[in-house]
N, C-alpha and C positions, 0 to 999 in steps of 0.2 A: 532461366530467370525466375525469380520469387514473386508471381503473381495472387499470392493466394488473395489478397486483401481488395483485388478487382471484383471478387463474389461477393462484395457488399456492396450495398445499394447505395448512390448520391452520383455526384458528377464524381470524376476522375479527381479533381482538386481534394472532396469531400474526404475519397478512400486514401489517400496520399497522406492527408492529414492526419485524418483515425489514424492510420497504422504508425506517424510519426510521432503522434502523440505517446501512444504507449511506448515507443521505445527510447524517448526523451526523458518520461517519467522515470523508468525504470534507470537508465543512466545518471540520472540526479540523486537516485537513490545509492548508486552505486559509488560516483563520482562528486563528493560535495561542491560547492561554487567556492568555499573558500580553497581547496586542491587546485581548483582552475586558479583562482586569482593567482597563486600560490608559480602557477604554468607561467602565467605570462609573465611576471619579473623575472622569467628567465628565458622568455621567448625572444628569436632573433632581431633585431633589427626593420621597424616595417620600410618598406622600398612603395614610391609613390604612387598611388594609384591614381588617383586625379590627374597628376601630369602626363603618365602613359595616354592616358585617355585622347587628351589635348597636343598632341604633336603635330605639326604640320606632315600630316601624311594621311594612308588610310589606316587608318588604327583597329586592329582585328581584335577581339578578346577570343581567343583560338580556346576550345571546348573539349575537354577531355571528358568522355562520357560513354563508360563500357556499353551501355543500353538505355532504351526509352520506355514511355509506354506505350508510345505510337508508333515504334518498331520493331520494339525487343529488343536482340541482344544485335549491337554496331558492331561492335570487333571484337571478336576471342582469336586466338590471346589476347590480352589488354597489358599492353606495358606503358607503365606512364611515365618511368623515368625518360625510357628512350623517346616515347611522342615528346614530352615536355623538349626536350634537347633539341630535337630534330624543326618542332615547331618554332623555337626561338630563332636558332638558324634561319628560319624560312621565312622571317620577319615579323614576329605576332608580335605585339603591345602588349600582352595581359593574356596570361592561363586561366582559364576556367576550370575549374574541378568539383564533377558531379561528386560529394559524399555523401549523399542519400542511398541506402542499402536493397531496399527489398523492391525497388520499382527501375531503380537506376542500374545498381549493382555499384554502387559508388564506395569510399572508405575516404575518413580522414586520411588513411595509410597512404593514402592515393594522393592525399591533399601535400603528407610533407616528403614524401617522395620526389612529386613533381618539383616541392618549390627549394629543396636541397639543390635538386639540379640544373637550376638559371636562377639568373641575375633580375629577372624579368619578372614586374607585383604579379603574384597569384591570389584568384580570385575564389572566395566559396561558394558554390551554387548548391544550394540546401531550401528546405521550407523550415527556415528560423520566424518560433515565435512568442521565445521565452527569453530570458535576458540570461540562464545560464548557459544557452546555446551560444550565443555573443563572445561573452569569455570562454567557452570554448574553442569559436575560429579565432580568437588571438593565440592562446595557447596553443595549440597547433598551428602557429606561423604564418595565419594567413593577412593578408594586405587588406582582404576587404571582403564582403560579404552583401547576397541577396536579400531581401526584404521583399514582398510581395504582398501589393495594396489588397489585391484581391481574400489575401490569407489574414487580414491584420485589422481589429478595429482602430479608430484615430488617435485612441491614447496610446494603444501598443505599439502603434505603429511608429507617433513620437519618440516613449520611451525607450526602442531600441535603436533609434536612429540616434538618439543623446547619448547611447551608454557607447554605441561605434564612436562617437565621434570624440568622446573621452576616452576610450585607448588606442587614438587616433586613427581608426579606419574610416571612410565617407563609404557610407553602402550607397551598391545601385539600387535604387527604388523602382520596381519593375509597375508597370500597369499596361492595361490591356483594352482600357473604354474612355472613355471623356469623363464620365465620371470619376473613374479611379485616375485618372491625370489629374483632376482638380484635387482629389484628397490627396494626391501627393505633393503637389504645390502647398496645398493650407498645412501641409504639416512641414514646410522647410526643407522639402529633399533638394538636394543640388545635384546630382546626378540623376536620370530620369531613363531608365527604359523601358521602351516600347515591345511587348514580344508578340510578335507577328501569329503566334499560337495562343488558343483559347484553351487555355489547360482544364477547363469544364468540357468542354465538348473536344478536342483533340482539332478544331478544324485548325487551319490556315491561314493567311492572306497577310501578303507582304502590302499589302495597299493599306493598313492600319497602321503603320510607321508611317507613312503619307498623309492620311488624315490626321493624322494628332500629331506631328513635328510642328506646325507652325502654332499650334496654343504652348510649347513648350519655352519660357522666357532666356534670350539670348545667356541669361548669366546660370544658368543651367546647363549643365554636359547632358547631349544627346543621344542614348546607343538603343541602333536599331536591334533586335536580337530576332532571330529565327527563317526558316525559310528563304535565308540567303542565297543564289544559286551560283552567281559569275560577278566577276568585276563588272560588267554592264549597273548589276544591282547594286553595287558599294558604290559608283560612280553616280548614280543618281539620287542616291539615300543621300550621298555627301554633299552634291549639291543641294538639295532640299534642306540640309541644316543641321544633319546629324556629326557628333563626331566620333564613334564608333560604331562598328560591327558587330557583334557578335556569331560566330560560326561553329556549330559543333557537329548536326549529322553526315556534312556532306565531308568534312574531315574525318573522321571515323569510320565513316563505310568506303572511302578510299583504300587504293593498295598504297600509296602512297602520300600520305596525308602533307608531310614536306610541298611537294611537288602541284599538290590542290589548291594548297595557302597562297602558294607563289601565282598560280593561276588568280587567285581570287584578287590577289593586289595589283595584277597586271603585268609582271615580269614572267617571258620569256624563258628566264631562266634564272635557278636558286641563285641565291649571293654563295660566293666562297668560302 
């Protein structure tokens, strides 16, 4: 895995960004935004991503994510077509696909891969925080994409939650403190997650979707994200308020990720 950009100094969020910025720039340079716009009038059909969310059930956003930086490398091999398939089978609501490259090991390639092969909205997990990025996850086919309070001042944060929401995607709006829960309320997000990791410090703690579920307004979709471990923890995230998951290390460092998912929803045994 490509950690060069860890020998620069700041929290983990800080070198994340550095190194995404340069290679954002350099793709705008390459890539004009009228080529994007140019993408999406031909991009396929988006599939719901808010209703996935909201189904009477437990709703996983199942995580495809070759590596961390708080693990390294999950799985090599890394095949997404096959996880995407196998994950849907096994009940997921929603793919996540890390295309962040040099920390993740992610690719768009990875994005229309997975979302050729199900039926099921695929989701971007990226640090977007330019509006040509936007029209990029359209154009490569995706349902809907990350936003990250922590990464975003309040105008940008607005402005690419408005340009999603004119080429019809709702991002999940991620936040991590009470603070950044309230900026994300004053800027209108309707989707709201909570990520149980401190992407400045790499800590933990699934007890921060517990503290900040109940300041999140009923007419807001809930997803808990990270440090998920067993259905015990979806079963009481759900009851607390939330109405999604999100799970991606403990599927990935599985032999069998199928087989993990079905665990985490409570079944015995895959569906047919």
């Amino acid at each position: 895995m490509a950690m060069s950009a860890q020998a620069d100094s700041g929290t983990v969020l800080e070198r994340i960004l550095r190194a995404r910025r340069l290679e954002v720039d350099h793709r705008k340079r390459v890539l004009p935004e009228a080529a994007l716009r140019y993408g999406v009038k031909a991009a396929t059909p988006l599939r719901d991503f808010p209703a996935a969310l909201t189904r009477d059930s437990l709703n996983v956003i199942a995580e495809l994510k070759p590596a961390s930086p708080s693990r390294g490398v999950l799985r090599d091999p890394f095949h997404p077509i096959e996880l995407a398939q196998t994950l849907e089978a096994a009940g997921a609501a929603v793919l996540s696909v890390l295309t962040e490259g040099e920390f993740f090991r992610g690719s768009l390639k990875n994005l229309r891969d997975a979302r050729n092969a199900v039926k099921i909205p695929v989701f971007r997990k990226d640090f977007i925080f330019d509006p040509w990025q936007v029209w990029e996850t359209r154009a490569n086919d995706a349902d809907s994409f990350l936003l990250m309070v922590a990464a975003l001042g309040d105008g940008l944060l607005r402005e690419l939650l408005a340009l999603g929401r004119e080429l019809g995607m709702e991002p999940l709006v991620e936040v991590h403190t009470a603070a950044e829960l309230d900026r994300a309320l004053a800027a209108e997000a309707r989707i709201i997650g909570v990520n149980n990791r401190d992407l400045n410090t790499l800590g933990l703690r699934v007890e921060t979707s517990f503290e900040l579920v109940d300041r999140i307004p009923d007419e807001c979709m809930a997803v808990s994200e990270s440090g998920l471990r067993n259905h015990g923890d979806l079963a009481k995230l759900r009851d607390a308020g939330f109405d999604a998951f999100l799970i991606g290390e403990s599927l990935m460092l599985s032999p069998d990720p199928a087989a993990a998912l079905g665990a985490f929803l409570g079944r015995s045994e895959l569906p047919v």
